[in-house]
C-alpha positions in Angstrom: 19.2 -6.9 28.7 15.4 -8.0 27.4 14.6 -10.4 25.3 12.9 -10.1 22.3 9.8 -11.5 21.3 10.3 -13.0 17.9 6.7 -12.7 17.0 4.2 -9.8 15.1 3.0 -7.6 17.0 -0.8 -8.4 19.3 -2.6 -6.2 17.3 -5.7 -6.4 19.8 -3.3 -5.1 22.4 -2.6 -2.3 20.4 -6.2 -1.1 19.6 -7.1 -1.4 23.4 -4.2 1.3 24.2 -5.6 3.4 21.9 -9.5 3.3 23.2 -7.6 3.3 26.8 -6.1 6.6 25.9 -9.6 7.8 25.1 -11.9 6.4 27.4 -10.1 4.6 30.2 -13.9 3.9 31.8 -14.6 1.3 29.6 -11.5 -0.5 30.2 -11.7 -4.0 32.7 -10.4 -7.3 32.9 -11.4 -11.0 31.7 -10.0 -13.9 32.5 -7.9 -15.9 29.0 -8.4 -19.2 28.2 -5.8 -20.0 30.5 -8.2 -18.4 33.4 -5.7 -15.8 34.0 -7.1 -12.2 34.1 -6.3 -9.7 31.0 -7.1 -6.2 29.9 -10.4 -6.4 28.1 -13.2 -3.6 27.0 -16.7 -2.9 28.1 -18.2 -3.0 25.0 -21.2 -1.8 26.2 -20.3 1.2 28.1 -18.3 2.2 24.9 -21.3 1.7 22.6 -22.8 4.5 25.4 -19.9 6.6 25.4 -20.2 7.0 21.8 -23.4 7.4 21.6 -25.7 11.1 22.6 -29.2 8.6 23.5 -29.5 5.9 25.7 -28.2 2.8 23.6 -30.5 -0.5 24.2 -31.5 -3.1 22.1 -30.0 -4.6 18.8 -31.8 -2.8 15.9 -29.0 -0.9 14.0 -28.0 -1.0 10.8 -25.3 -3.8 10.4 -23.4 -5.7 7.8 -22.5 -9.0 8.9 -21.9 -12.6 8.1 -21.5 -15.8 9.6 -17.5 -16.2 10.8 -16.7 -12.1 11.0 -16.0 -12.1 14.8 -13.8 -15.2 14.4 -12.2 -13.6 11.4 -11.4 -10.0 12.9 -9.9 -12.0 16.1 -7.9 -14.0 12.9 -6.8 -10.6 11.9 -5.6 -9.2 15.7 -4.1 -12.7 16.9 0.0 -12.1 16.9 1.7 -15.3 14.6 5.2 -17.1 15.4 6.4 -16.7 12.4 9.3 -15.2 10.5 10.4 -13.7 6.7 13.7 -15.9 5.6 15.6 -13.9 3.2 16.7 -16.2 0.0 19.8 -13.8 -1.8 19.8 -16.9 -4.2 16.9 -16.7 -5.6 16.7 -12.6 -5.7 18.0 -10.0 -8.3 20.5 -7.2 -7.2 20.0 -8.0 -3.2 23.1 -5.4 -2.0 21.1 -2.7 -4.4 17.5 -3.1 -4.7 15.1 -1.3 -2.6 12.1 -4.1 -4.0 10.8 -6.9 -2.3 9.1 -10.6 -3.2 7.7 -11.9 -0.6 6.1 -15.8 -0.8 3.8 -16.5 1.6 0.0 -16.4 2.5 -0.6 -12.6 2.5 -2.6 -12.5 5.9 0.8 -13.8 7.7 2.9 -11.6 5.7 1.0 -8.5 6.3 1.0 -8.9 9.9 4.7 -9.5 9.7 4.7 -6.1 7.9 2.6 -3.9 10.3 5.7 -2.8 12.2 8.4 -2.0 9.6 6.0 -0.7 7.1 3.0 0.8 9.3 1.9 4.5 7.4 4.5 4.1 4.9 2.7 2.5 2.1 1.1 5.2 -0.6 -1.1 3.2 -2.8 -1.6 -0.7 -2.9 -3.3 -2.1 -5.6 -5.0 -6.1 -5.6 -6.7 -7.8 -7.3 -8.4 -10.7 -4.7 -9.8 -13.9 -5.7 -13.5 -12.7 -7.4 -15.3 -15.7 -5.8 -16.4 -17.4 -9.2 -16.9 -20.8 -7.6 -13.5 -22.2 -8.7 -10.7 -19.6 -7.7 -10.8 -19.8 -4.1 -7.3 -20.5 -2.7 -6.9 -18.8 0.6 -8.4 -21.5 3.2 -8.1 -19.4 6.9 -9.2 -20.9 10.4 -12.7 -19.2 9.8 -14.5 -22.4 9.5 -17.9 -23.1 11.1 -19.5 -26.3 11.5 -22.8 -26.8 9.8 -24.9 -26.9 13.1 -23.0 -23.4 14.6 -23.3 -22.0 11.4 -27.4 -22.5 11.2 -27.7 -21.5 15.0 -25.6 -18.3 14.4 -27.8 -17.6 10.9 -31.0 -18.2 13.2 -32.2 -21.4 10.9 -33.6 -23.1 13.8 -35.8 -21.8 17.0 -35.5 -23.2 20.4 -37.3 -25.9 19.6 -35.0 -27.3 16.7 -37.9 -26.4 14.3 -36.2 -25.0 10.8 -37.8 -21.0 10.5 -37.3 -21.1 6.6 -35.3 -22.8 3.9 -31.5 -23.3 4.7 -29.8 -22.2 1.1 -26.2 -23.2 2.5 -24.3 -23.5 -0.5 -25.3 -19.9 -1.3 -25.0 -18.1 2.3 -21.4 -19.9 3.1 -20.2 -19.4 -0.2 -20.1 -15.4 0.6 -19.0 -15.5 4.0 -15.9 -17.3 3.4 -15.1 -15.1 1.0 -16.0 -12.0 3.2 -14.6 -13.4 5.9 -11.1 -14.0 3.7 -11.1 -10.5 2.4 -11.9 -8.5 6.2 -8.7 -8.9 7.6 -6.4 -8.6 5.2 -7.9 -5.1 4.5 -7.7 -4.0 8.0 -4.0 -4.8 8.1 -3.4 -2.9 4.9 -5.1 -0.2 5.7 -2.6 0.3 9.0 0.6 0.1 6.3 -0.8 3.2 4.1 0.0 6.4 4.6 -2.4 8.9 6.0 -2.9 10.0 2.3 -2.5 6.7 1.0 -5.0 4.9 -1.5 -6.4 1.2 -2.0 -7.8 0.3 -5.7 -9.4 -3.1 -5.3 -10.4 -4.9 -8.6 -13.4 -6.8 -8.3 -16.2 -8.1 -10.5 -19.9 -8.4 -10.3 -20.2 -12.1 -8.2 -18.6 -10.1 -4.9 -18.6 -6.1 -5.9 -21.9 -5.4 -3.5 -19.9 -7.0 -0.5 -16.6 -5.6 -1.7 -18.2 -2.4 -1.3 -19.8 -3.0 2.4 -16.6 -4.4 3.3 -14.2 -1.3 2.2 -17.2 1.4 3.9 -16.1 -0.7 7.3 -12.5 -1.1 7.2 -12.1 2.3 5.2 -15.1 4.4 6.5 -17.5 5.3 4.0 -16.4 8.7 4.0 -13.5 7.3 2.4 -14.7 5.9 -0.5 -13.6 8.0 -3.7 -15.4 6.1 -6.2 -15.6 3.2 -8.8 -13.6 3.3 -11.9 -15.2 0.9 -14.9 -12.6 -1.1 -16.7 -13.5 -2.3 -20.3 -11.7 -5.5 -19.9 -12.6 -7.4 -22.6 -14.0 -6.5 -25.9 -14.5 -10.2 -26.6 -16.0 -11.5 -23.6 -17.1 -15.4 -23.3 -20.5 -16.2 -24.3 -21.8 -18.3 -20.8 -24.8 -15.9 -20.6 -27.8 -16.0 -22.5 -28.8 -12.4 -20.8 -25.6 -10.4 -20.7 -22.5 -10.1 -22.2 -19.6 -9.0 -19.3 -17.5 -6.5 -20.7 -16.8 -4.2 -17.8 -14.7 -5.2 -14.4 -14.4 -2.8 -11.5 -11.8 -1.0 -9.2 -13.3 0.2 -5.6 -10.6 3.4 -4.1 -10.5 4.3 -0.7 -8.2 6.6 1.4 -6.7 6.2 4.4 -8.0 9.8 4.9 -9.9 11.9 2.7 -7.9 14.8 1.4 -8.6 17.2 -1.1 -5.7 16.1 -3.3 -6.7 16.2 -7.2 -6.3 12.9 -8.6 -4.2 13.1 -11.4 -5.7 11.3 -15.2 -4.5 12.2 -18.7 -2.3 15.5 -19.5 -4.3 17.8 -22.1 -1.5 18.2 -25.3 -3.3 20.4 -27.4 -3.1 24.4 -27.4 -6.2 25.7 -27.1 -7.8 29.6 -26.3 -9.6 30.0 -23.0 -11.6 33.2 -21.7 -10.7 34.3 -18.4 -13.8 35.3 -17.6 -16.5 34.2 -15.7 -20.1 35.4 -15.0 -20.3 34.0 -11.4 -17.2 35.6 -10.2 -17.4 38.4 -7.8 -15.6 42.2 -9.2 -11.8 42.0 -9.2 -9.0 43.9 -10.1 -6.1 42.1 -12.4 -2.8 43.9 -13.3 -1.1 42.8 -16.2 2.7 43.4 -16.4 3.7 45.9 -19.9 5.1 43.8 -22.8 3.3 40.6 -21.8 -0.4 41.1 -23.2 -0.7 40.3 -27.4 -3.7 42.2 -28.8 -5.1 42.6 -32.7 -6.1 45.6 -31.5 -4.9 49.1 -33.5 -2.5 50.7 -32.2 -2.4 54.0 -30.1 -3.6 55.2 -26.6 -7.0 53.5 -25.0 -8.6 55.9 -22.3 -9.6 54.6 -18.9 -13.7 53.9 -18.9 -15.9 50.9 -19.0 -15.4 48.7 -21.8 -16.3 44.8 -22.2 -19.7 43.2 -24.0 -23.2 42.7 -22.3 -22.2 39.6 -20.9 -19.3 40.8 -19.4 -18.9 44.2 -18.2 -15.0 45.2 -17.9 -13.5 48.3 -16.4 -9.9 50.0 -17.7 -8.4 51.6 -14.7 -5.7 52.9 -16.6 -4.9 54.0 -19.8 -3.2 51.2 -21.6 -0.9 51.8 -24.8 -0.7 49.3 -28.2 2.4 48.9 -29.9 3.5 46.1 -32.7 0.5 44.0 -31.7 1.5 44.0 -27.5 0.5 46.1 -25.2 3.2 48.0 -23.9 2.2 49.7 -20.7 1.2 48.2 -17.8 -2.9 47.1 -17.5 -5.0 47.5 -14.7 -8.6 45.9 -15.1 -11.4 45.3 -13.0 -13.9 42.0 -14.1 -15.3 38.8 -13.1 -11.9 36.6 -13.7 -11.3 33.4 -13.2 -8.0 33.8 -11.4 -6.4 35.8 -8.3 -3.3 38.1 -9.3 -0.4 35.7 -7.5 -1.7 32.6 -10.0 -2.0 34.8 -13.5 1.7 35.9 -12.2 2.5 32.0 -12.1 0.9 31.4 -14.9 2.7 34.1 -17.2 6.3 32.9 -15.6 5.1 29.4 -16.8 4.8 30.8 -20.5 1.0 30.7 -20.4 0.5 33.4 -23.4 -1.9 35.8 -22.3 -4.4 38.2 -24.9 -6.5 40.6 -25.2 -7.9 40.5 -28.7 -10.6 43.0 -29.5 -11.5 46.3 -27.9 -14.2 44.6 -25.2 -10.7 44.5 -23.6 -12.1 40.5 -22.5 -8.9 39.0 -21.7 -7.7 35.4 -22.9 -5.0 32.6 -22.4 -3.5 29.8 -24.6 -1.3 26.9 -22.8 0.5 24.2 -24.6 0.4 21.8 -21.1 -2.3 21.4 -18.8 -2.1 20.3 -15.6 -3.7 16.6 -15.7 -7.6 16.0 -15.9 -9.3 14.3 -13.3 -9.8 11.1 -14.2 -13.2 9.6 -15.6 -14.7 6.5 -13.8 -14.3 4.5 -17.4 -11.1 2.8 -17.9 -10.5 1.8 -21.8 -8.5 2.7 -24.9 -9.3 6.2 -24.9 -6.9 6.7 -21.9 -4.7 4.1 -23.2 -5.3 0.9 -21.2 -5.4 -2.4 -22.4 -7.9 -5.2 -22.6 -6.6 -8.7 -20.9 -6.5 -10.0 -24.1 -4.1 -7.6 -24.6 -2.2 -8.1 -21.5 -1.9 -11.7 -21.8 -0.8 -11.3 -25.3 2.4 -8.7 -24.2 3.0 -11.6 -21.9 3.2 -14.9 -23.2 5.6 -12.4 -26.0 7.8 -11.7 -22.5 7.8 -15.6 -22.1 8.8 -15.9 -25.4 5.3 -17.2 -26.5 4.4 -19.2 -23.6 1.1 -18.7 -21.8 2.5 -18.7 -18.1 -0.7 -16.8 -16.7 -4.5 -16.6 -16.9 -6.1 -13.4 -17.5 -3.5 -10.9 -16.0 -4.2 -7.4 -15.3 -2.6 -5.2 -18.2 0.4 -3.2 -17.3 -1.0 0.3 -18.5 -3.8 -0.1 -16.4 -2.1 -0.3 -12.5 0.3 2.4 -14.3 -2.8 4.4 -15.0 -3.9 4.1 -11.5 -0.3 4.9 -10.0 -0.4 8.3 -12.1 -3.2 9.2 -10.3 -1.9 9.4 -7.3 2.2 8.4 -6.8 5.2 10.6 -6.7 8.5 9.5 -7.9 9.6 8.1 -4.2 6.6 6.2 -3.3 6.2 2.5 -2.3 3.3 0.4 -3.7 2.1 -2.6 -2.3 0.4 -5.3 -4.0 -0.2 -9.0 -1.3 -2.1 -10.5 -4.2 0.7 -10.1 -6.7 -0.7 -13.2 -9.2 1.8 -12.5 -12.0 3.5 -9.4 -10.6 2.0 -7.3 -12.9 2.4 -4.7 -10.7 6.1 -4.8 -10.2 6.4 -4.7 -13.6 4.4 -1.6 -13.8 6.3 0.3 -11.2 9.6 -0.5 -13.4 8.1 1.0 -16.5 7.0 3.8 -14.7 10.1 4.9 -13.0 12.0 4.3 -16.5 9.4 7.0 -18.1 9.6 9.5 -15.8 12.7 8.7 -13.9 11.1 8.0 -10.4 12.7 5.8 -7.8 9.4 4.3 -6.6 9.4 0.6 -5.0 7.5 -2.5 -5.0 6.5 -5.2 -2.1 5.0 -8.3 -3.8 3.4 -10.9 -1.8 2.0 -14.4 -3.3 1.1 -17.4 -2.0 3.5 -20.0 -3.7 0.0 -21.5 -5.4 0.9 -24.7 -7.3 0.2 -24.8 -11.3 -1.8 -26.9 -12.9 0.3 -29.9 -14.1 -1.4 -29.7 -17.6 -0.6 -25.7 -17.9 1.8 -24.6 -20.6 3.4 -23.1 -17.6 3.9 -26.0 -15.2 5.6 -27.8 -18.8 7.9 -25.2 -19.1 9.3 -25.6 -15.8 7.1 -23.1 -13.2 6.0 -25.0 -10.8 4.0 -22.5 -9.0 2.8 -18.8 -9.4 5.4 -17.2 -7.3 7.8 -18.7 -10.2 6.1 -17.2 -12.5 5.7 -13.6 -10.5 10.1 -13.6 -10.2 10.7 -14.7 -13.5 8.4 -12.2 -15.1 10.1 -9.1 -13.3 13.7 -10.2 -14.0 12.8 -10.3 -17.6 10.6 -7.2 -17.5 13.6 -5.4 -15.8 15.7 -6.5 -18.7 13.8 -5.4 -21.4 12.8 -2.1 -19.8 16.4 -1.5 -19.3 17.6 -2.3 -23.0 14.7 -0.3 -24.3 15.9 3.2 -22.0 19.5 2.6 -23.2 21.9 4.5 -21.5 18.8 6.7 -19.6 17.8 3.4 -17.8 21.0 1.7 -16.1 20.3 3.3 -12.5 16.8 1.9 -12.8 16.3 -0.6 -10.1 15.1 -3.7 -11.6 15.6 -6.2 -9.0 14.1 -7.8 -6.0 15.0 -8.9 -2.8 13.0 -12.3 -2.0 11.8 -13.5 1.6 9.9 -16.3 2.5 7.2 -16.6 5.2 8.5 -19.9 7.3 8.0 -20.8 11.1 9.7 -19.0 13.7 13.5 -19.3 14.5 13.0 -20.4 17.4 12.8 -23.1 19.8 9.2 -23.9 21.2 11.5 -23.6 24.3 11.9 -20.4 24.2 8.0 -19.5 23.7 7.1 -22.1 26.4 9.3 -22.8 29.3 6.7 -24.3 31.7 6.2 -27.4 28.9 10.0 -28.5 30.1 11.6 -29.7 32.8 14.3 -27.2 34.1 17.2 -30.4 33.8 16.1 -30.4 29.9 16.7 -26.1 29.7 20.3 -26.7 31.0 20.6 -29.6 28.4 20.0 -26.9 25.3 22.5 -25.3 23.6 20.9 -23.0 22.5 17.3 -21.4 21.8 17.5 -21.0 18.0 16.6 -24.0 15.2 19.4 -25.4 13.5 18.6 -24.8 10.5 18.1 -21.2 10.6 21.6 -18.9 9.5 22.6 -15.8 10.6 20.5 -14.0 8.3 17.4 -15.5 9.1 18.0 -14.4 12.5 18.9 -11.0 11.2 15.9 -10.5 9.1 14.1 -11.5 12.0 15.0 -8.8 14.4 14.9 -6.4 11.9 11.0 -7.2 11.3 10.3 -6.7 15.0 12.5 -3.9 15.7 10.1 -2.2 13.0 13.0 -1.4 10.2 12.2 -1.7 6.8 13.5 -5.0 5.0 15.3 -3.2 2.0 17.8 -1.6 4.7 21.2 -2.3 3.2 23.6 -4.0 5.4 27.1 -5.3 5.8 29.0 -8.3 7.4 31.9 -7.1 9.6 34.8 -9.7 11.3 36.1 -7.8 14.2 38.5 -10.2 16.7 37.6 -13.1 14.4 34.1 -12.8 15.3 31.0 -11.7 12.6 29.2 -8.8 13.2 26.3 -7.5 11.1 25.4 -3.6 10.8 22.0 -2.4 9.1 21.8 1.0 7.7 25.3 1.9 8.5 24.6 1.9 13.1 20.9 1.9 12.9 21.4 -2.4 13.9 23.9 -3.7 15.0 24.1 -7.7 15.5 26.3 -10.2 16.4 25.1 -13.8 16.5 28.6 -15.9 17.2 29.8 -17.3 20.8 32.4 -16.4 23.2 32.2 -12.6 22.4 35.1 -10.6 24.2 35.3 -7.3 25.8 37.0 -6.0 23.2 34.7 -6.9 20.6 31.6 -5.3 22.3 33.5 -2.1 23.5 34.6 -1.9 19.1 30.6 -2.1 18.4 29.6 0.6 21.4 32.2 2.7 20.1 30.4 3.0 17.0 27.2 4.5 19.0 24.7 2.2 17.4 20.7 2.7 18.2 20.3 -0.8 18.5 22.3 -4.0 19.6 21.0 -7.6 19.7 23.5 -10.5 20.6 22.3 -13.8 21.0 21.7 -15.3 24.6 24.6 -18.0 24.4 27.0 -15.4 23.0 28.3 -14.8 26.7 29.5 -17.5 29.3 26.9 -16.7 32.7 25.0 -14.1 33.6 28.5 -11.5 34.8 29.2 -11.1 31.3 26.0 -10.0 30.6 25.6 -7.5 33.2 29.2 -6.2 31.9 28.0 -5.7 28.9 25.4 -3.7 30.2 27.4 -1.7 32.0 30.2 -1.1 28.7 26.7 0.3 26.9 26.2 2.7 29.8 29.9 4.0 29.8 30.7 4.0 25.8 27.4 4.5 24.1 24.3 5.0 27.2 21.7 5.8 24.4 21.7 2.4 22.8 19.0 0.0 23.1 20.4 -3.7 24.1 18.7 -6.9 23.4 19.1 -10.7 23.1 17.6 -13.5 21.5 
């Protein structure tokens, strides 16, 4: 049986595989810290295998800042740490399909990059802006002054400064670019191939934001930048500008041709179905469908229309009580192919031909939805953050919890533009959970089944906030609270239409791993101190922790429902009906695992001290290869 892992996945392992697959040439070996030789690249071979001249010097066009190598590696180096569920502090755990997850985001996302890799469909965040006093997440990036001024290039070989060293200014933005880099390159793994990022940003890191996203994204994968009046009373700092407008960056995973989907047009209005830069075509109109003012009687075949559009009748057409009751064949410059006038007169698109220039016409009550325009205010029914924080403190029953949240309408607004009713949305700066509480409303207007992942760093509130004195101390608090009560008034105001709405949340918490530096390290221990173990997991950790644990490295997602068995006295935990089966007790019999292979599961994990010595191990093996040969065994 093999042993799992219990850690993410090495991500720089991964992306080697794949250049290996494509060019194994560039492919060698280095030696680790450790001195023992690894799989590394060539880096300069692949720069010329990608390349159609002969590839020399350093002169390219580059983005860079002090810290990105160290915070890529950051990004690619695998974590021992785990996601601990807490059904206590949760809402509907059996039921829900959402998650809350506490925790710093880059952890959590690399935690997700198995269970939720290509899965995601749109994540929305809105980062830290940089404004010199909302800087929280504190990574291993940092640089000591002196490698920081030899990597800028402050100094020459001769310690003699080359120009003035602006520090304050320079580190300011590469801590913050070097905060932002990873995370992205994680999330973009979890979307789907036509998945979308909107990033809000404002104008202190926008420029970078933008450089950063072309990177990770590919610039070809920039859609654009939507303008979001935020405030129509902004604070008066400047004497040069007042700051109305905040911004939201969208990439895709891949560019598609997908329309994005803004406002839906209400009004009936009469549109010609003609136009001038159309090639000839011929149109046949099905008898009894066509209205006309036109007087009745018999109208001969011939050339008809107006100088600007010349129109043929192939046929000759006959008026009766103002429709046309024979069939119409007509030859023009139209605007649409016979299979979509077809769909759109089964659609109940009204269809005329008014005068005798025989220039046909259509009238539609509903419109397919506009493309959205890149400025985001009242006319398309968003909110200012006045007005958001407003609607909140009301939820908190007049208590000003958060700062400045993002309105609901607005990430709504965004999720229209792209979402169906069964995506999942991601948002691992979650702040207030606006987000969450903008996929509930959604689903209870449209009846979608979408889901939400949440992840926040449990950042502490200030002890003077109306927030900390009504009892939240810290944001992640404040995120749970505020989608338990959202979820209860978005219920009561659907009534009977909302009671299969799923309001709740599973929570997990990012923690260290279950287990035993033993089990990571054996060399550190002497082998009389192994046989004195009893075992390899902490103490403190439960059967579900350990569950949750597998379930994040065997790559299932962490809404799975699942179900606590006793067969023979012993507990035995099965995800997703057989998709895992786990069983985490000692002294497991025969007959208990010959009941779970029975069952055919895909996956097994038992833990290492469940069996006496190393025969009942092997006859477990061999009771898999009799009863159910397809399963996949493991132990921890």
């Amino acid at each position: 049986m093999e042993k799992m892992k219990m850690e993410s996945a090495n991500l720089a392992e991964q992306n080697i595989d794949r250049i290996a697959a494509l060019f194994p040439n560039v492919i060698t070996e280095a030696k680790d810290n450790n001195g023992k030789l690894k799989r590394a690249i060539n880096f300069d071979l692949l720069r010329q295998m990608l390349s159609e001249d002969v590839v020399e010097g350093d002169e390219c066009y580059d983005f860079t800042w002090v810290g990105k190598k160290q915070s890529i590696i950051e990004g690619n180096r695998p974590i021992r740490k785990t996601l601990r569920p807490c059904p206590e502090e949760s809402k509907d755990w059996e039921k829900t399909g959402n998650l809350y997850i506490e925790g710093d985001n880059l952890d959590v996302l690399k935690l997700l990059q198995g269970s939720y890799q290509n899965t995601i469909k749109m994540i929305y965040i809105d980062p830290p802006y940089n404004t010199g006093n909302d800087f929280v997440y504190r990574d291993n990036f940092a640089v000591s002054k002196e490698d920081y001024e030899e990597d800028l290039g402050l100094f020459d070989e001769d310690e003699n400064r080359l120009f003035k060293n602006n520090e304050s200014n320079g580190r300011y933005h590469s801590d913050w670019c070097s905060m932002l880099y990873p995370r992205l390159q994680l999330a973009r793994n979890l979307l789907k191939d036509d998945g979308v990022i909107f990033i809000s940003i404002d104008d202190n890191e926008v420029d970078n934001l933008r450089k950063i996203g072309d990177e990770v994204f590919g610039e070809d994968n920039f859609i654009g930048q939507w303008n979001w009046f935020k405030s129509a009373t902004p604070p008066n700092l400047s004497k040069k500008i007042k700051k109305n407008i905040e911004y939201i960056l969208c990439y895709e995973r891949k560019k598609t041709n997908i329309k994005y989907k803004g406002l839906q047009k209400t009004s009936v209005s009469n549109n010609g179905l003609m136009n001038q830069t159309n090639k000839f075509a011929t149109l046949v109109f099905p008898s009894n469908i066509v209205q006309t003012n036109m007087v009745e009687g018999i109208y001969r075949k011939g050339k008809y229309g107006t100088d600007s559009y010349e129109i043929n009748l192939l046929n000759d057409a006959v008026v009766k009580n103002g429709v046309f009751t024979s069939e119409i064949k007509l030859e023009g410059k139209f605007k649409w192919g016979q299979d979509n006038l077809l769909k759109e007169i089964s659609n109940g698109t009204i269809i005329s031909i008014k005068t005798s220039s025989f220039s046909p016409s259509y009238e539609k009550s509903e419109y397919d939805p506009e493309v959205p325009p890149n400025l985001i205010d009242k006319n398309v029914s968003v909110d200012t953050t006045e007005n958001a924080g407003k609607k909140l403190s009301e939820l908190f029953d007049g208590i000003k919890v958060f700062d400045y949240p993002k309105p609901v309408n607005l990430i709504m607004y965004l999720s229209r533009f792209v979402c169906e009713k069964y995506d999942t949305i991601l948002d691992f700066f979650s702040g207030s959970a606006t987000t969450a509480n903008a996929v509930m409303q959604l689903n209870s207007e449209d009846g979608g089944n979408r889901k939400f992942i949440m992840v926040q760093l449990p950042e502490l509130c200030d002890e003077k906030s109306e927030a900390f004195k009504a009892g939240y101390k810290n944001i992640c608090e404040i995120g749970k609270e505020r989608i338990s009560r959202a979820g209860k008034k978005i219920k009561e105001e659907a009534g009977l239409n909302g009671q299969s709405l799923d309001t709740g949340f599973r929570v997990l918490k990012l923690d260290s791993t279950n287990m035993k530096e033993v089990y990571y390290s054996p060399a550190d221990y002497s082998q009389q101190l192994l046989l004195n173990m009893e075992s390899n997991i902490k103490e403190d950790r439960s059967d579900l922790d350990l569950l949750y644990g597998i379930m994040t490295e065997w790559c299932l997602p962490l809404s799975l429902s699942h179900v606590t068995e006793i067969i023979e006295g012993i507990k035995v935990h099965f995800v997703n009906d057989n998709d895992l089966v786990a069983c985490f007790d000692e002294n497991i019999s025969e007959i208990v695992v010959k009941d779970i292979a029975h069952r055919k599961p895909t996956r097994v994990v038992f833990r290492d001290n469940s069996f006496a010595n190393s025969p009942d191990k092997i006859n477990v093996s061999e009771i898999f290869k009799v009863i159910s040969p397809e399963t996949t065994i493991k132990v921890i």
